[in-house]
C-alpha positions as CSV (number, residue, x, y, z in Angstrom):
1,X,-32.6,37.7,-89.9
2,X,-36.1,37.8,-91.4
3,X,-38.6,38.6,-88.5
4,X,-42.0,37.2,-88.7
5,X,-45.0,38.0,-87.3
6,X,-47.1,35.3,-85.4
7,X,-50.7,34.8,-84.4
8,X,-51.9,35.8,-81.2
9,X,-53.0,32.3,-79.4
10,X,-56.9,32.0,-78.7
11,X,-58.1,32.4,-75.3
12,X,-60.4,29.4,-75.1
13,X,-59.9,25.8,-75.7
14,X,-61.0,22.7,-73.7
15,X,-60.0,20.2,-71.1
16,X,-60.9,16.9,-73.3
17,X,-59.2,14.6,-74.9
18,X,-60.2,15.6,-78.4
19,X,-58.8,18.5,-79.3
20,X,-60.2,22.1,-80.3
21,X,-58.8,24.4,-82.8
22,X,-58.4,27.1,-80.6
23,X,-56.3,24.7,-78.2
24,X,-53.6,23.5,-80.4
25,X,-52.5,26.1,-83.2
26,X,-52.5,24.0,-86.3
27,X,-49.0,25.3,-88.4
28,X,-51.0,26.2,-91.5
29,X,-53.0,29.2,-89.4
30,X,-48.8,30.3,-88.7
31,X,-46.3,31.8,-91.4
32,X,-44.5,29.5,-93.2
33,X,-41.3,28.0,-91.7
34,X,-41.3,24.7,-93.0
35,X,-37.9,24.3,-93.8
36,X,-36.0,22.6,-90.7
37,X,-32.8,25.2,-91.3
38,X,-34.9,27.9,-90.6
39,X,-36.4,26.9,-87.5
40,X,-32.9,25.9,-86.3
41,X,-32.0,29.6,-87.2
42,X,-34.8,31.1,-85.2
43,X,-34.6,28.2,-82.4
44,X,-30.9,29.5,-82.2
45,X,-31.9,33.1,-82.2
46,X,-34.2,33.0,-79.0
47,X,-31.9,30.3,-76.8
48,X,-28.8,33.0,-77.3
49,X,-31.0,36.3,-76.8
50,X,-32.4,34.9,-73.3
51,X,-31.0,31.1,-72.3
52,X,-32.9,30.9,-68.8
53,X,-36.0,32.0,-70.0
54,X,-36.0,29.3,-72.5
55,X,-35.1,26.9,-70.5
56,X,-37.8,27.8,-67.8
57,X,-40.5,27.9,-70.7
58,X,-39.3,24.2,-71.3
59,X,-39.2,22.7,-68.0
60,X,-43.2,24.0,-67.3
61,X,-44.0,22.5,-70.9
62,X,-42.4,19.2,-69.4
63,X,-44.2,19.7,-66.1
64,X,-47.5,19.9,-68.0
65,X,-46.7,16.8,-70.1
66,X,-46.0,14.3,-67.5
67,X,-48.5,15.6,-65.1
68,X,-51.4,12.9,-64.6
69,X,-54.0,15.8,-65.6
70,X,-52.4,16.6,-69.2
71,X,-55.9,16.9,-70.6
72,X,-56.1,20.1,-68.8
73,X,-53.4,21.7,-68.2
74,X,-51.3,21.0,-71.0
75,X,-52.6,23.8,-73.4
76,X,-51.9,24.4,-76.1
77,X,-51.3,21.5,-77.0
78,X,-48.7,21.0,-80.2
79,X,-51.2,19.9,-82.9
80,X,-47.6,18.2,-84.5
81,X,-48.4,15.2,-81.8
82,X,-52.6,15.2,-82.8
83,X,-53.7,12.1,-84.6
84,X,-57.3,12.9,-86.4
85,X,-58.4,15.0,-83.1
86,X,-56.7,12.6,-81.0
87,X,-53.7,13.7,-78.6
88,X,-50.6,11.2,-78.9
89,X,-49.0,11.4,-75.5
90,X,-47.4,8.2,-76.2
91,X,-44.9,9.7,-78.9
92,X,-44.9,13.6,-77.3
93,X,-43.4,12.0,-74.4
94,X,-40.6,9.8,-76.5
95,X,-39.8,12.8,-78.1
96,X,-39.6,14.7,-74.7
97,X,-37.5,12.3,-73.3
98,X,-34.6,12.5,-76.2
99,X,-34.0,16.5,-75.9
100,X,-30.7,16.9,-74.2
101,X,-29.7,20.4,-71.7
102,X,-30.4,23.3,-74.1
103,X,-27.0,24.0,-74.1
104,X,-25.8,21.1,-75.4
105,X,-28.9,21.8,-78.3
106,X,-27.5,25.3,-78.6
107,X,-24.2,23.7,-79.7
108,X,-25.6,21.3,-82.1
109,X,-27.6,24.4,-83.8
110,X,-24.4,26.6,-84.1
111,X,-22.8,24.0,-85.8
112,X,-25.7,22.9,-87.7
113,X,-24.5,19.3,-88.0
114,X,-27.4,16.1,-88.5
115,X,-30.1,18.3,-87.7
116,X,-32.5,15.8,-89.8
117,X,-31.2,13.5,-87.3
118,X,-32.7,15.3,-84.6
119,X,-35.6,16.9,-86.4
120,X,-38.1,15.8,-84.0
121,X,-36.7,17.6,-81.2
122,X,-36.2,20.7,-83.3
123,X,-39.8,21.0,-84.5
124,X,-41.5,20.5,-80.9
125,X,-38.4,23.0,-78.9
126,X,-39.6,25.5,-82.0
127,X,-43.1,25.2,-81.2
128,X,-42.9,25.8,-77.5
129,X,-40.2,28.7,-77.9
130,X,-40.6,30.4,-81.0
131,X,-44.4,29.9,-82.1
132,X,-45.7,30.2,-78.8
133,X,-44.4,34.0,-78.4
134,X,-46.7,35.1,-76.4
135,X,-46.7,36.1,-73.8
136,X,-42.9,35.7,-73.8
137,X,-40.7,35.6,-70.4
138,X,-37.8,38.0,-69.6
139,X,-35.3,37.0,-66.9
140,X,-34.6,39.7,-64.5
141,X,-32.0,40.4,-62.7
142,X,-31.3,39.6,-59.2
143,X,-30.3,43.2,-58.0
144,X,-34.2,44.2,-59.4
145,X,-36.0,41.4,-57.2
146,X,-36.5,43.9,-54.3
147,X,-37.9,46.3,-56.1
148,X,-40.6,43.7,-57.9
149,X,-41.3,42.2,-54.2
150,X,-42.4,45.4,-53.2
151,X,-45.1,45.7,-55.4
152,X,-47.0,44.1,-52.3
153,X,-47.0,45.6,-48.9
154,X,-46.5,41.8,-47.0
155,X,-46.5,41.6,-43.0
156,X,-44.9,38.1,-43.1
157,X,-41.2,37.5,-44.0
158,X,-41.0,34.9,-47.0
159,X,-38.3,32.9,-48.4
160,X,-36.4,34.7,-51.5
161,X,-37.0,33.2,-54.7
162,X,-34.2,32.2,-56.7
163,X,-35.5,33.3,-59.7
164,X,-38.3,35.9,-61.2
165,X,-39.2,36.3,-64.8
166,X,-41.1,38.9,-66.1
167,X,-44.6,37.5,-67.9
168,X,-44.7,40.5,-71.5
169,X,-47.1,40.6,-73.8
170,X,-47.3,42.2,-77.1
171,X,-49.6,45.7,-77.9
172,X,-51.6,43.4,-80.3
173,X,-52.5,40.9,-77.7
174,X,-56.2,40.7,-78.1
175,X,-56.0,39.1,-73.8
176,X,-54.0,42.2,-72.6
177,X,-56.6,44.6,-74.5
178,X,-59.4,42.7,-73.3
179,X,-57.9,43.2,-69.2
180,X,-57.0,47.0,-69.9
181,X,-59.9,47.7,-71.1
182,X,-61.6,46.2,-67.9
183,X,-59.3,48.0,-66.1
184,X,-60.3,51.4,-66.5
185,X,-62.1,53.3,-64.0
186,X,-61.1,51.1,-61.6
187,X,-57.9,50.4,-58.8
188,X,-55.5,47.5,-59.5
189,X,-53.9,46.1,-57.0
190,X,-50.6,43.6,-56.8
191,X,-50.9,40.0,-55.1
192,X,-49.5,36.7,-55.1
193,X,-50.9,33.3,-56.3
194,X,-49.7,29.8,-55.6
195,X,-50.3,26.8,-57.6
196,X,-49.0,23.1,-58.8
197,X,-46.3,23.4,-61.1
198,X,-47.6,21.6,-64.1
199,X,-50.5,24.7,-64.0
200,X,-47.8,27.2,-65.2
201,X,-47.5,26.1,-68.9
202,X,-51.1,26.9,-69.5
203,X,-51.3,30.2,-67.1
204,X,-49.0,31.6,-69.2
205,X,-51.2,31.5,-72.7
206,X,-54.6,31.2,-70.6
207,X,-53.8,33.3,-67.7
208,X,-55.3,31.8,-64.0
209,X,-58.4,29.5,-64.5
210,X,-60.3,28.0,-62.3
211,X,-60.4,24.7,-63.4
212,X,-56.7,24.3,-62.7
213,X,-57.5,25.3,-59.4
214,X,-60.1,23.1,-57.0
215,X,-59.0,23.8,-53.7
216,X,-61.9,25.7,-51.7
217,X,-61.2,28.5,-49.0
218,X,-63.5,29.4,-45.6
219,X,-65.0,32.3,-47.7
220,X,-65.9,30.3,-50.8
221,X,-64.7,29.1,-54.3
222,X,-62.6,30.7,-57.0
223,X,-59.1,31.6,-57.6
224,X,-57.2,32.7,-54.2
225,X,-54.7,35.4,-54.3
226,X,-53.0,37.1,-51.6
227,X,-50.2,39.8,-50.7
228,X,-49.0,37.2,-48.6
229,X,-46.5,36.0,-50.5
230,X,-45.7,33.3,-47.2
231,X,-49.5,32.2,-48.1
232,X,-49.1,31.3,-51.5
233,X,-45.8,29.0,-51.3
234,X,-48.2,26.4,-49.6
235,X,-50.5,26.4,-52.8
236,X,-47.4,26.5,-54.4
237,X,-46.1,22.4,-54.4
238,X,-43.2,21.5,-56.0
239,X,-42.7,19.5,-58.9
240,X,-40.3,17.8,-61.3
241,X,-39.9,19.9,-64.5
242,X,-37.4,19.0,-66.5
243,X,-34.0,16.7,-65.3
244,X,-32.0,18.4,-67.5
245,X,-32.9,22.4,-67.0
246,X,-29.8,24.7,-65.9
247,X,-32.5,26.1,-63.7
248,X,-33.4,22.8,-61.6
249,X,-35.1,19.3,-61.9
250,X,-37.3,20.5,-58.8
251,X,-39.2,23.6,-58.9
252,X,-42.0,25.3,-57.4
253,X,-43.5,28.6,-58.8
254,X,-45.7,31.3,-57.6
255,X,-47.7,33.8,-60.0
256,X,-47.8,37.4,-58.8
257,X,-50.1,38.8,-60.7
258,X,-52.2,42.2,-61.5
259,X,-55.5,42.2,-60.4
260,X,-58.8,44.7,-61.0
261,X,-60.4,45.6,-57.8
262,X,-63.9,44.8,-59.1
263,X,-66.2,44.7,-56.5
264,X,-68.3,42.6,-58.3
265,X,-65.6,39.4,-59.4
266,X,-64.1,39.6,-56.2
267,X,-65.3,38.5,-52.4
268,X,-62.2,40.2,-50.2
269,X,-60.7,40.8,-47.1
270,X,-58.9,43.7,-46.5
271,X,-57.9,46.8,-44.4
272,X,-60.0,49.4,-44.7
273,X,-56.9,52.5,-45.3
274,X,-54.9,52.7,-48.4
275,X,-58.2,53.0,-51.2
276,X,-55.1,52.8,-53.8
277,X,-55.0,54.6,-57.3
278,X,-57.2,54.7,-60.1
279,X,-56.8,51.5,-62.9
280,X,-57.1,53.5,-66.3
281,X,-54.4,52.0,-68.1
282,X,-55.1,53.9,-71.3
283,X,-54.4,56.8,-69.7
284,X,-50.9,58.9,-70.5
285,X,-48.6,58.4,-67.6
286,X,-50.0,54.9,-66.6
287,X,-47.6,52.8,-64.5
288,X,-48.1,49.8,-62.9
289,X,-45.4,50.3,-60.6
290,X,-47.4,52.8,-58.7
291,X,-50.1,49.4,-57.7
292,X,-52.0,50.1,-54.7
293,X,-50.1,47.8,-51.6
294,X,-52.7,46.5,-49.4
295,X,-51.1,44.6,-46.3
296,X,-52.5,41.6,-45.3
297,X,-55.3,41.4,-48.4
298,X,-57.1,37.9,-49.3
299,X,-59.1,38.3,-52.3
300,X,-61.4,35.0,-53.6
301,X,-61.6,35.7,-57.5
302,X,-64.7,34.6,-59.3
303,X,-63.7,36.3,-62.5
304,X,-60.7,35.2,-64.0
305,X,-60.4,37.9,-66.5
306,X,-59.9,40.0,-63.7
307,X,-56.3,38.9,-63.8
308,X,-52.8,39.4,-65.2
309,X,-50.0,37.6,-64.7
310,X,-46.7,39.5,-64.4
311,X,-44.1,37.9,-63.4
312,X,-43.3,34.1,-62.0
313,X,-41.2,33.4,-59.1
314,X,-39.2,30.3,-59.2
315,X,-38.2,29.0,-56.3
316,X,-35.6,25.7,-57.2
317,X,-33.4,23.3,-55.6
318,X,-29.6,22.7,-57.5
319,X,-29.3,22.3,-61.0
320,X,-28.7,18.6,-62.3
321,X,-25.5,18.6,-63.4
322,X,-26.7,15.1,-65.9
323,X,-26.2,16.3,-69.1
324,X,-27.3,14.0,-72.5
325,X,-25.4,13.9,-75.9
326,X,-26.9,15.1,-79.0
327,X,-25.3,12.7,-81.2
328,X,-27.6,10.9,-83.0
329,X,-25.4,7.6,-83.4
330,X,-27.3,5.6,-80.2
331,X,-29.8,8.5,-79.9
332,X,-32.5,5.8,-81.1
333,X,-31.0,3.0,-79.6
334,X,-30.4,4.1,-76.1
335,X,-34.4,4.9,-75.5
336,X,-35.5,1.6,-76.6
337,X,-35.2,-0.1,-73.6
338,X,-35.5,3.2,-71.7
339,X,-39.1,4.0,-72.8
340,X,-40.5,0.7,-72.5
341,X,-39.4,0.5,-68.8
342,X,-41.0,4.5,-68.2
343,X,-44.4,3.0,-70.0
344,X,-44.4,-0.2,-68.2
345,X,-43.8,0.6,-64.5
346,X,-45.8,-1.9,-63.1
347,X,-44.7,-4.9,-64.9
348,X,-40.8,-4.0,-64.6
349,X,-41.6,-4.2,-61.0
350,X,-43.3,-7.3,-60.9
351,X,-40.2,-8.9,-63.3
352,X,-37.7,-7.0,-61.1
353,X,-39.1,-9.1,-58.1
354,X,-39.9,-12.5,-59.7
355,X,-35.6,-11.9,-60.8
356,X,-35.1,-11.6,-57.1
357,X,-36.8,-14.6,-55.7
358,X,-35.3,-16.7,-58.5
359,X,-32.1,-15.7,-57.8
360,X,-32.9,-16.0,-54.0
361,X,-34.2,-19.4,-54.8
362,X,-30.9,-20.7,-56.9
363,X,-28.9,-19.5,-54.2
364,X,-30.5,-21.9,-51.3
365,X,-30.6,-25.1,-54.0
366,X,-28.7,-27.5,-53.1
367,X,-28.0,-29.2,-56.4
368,X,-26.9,-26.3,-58.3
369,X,-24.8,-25.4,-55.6
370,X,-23.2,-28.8,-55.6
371,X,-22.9,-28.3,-59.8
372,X,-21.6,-24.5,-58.6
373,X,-19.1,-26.4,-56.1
374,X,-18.0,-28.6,-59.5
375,X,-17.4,-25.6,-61.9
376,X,-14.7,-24.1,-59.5
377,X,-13.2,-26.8,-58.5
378,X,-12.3,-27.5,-62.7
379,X,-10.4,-24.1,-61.7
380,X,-8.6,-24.5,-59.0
381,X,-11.3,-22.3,-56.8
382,X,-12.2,-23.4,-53.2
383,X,-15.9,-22.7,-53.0
């Protein structure tokens, strides 16, 4: 299969409505796929070479969409759903509502049958797992989950996540350059960061901003990280991702992250042994592995390009077991009345309780229980 080679995502965008360039990659700055076959081809490719992964990158793309705060931290944003500047949340949302379990899309792409029928659905799944390559995520293995938990010396016991993913970036990532190159001459050290769930989709391209993050701390503002790992699941609230993920419908995930021990981004506390290892990542030999592991280390970050994210720890309740059919027959017609109940909360309460007191009020009216009374008895029926 034809490999091509996709643009790096720009590091800045903005929290507003109307959209920047640099915030949603407009297709005609990308290689040409416009043919729908082809994205089902490489859609296909990347849900067999790493399912979970996939499926994880979707559920914090449909964290970030629902979330009340979409202006922020849904970035990027697909410029497919942009109407002259304008973001369309209205139809994004219909069209995140139709896509099935992966699996069951996996199936529909093997067999490439109706895909025009479910075009929609292939064009925004391509442009969250396929165009958005980087940074991609890498499901590890449970047997190596020790050995990534180690990175960081904690005092504290902490539940075991269910799931960890490695964070990878490409050598031509212009963001990884830009944080190795800050690096050198300097000690890195491993810790943990908690946040909301719908923050993820945008740490990923973005890494950890402070705008996503407005809590304050007794020793000031900026990002909090820890090696407490039992100190970041309370940053870390769950959320609803996505009903249909093999994963889980309810998720929470914590960020633990590389960080430069700059003395001048970061207001710390920490023990005073252990001065870890030097942070020159161009050097031959370089392995992050070898992190310094400070216990019991609080670090306030007032410079967010002093961090990395590495890997994500997913911590989930069951899998759904709701699964929704691909087949386009009542695709259309099943949402109708669907959607317009998700968009009109308020009113389908109000007529849900005005259908109760009138059925209340029938049932204690004498006259229409009398013509009630009269119907049955036409039948035989003792009322």
């Amino acid at each position: 299969m034809e490999k091509h080679q996709l643009d790096v995502l720009s590091d800045t965008g903005t929290i507003y409505n109307i959209v920047s360039t640099s915030e949603a990659i407009p297709d005609n700055s990308q290689p040409k796929l416009d043919t729908l076959a082809k994205k089902a081809a490489h859609l296909r490719c990347i849900l067999e070479k790493d399912f979970k992964a996939c499926d994880i990158k979707w559920s914090l793309f449909v964290a970030a969409a629902f979330s009340f705060r979409y202006e922020s931290c849904l970035r990027p944003f697909p410029p497919a759903f942009l109407k002259n500047g304008v973001k369309d949340m209205d139809e994004l949302l219909s069209v995140v509502s139709d896509v099935p379990a992966l699996d069951l899309v996996l199936e529909q792409l093997i067999n490439l049958e109706d895909l025009s029928k479910v075009s929609d659905i292939i064009h925004l799944l391509f442009y969250v797992l396929v165009r958005l390559k980087e940074p991609a995520l890498k499901t590890l293995q449970p047997d190596s989950y020790d050995q990534i938990l180690s990175y960081v010396d904690s005092i504290e016991a902490a539940p075991r996540p269910q799931y960890i993913f490695q964070v990878l970036s490409t050598s031509k990532s212009n963001a990884e350059q830009k944080w190795k190159d800050l690096a050198k001459n300097h000690n890195i050290l491993y810790a943990y960061h908690g946040s909301h769930l719908e923050n993820f989709y945008s740490m990923l391209s973005f890494s950890v901003q402070q705008h996503l993050n407005k809590q304050c701390t007794m020793v000031g503002n900026g990002l909090y990280l820890t090696s407490e790992l039992s100190a970041s699941l309370p940053y870390s609230r769950g959320g609803f991702g996505w009903g249909a993920s093999c994963i889980g419908g309810h998720i929470s995930c914590v960020a633990l992250c590389e960080l430069i021990d700059a003395p001048e981004g970061i207001n710390y506390q920490k023990p005073s042994s252990n001065e870890g290892y030097s942070g020159d990542t161009g050097r031959a030999g370089y392995d992050r592995h070898t992190a310094d592991r400070r216990p019991a280390a609080h670090y306030i970050v007032t410079n967010s390009d002093l961090i990395r994210v590495r890997y994500i720890l997913v911590y989930a309740k069951q899998p759904t077991l709701m699964r929704f059919p691909t087949t386009s027959g009542n695709r259309h017609n099943e949402r109708g009345l669907c959607q317009w109940v998700s968009r009109h909360k308020l009113f389908s309460i109000l007529l849900g309780y005005g259908l109760m007191l009138a059925t209340i009020g029938f049932a204690n009216n004498q006259p229409i229980q009398h013509y009630y009374e009269s119907i049955l008895s036409k039948f035989d029926f003792k009322s």
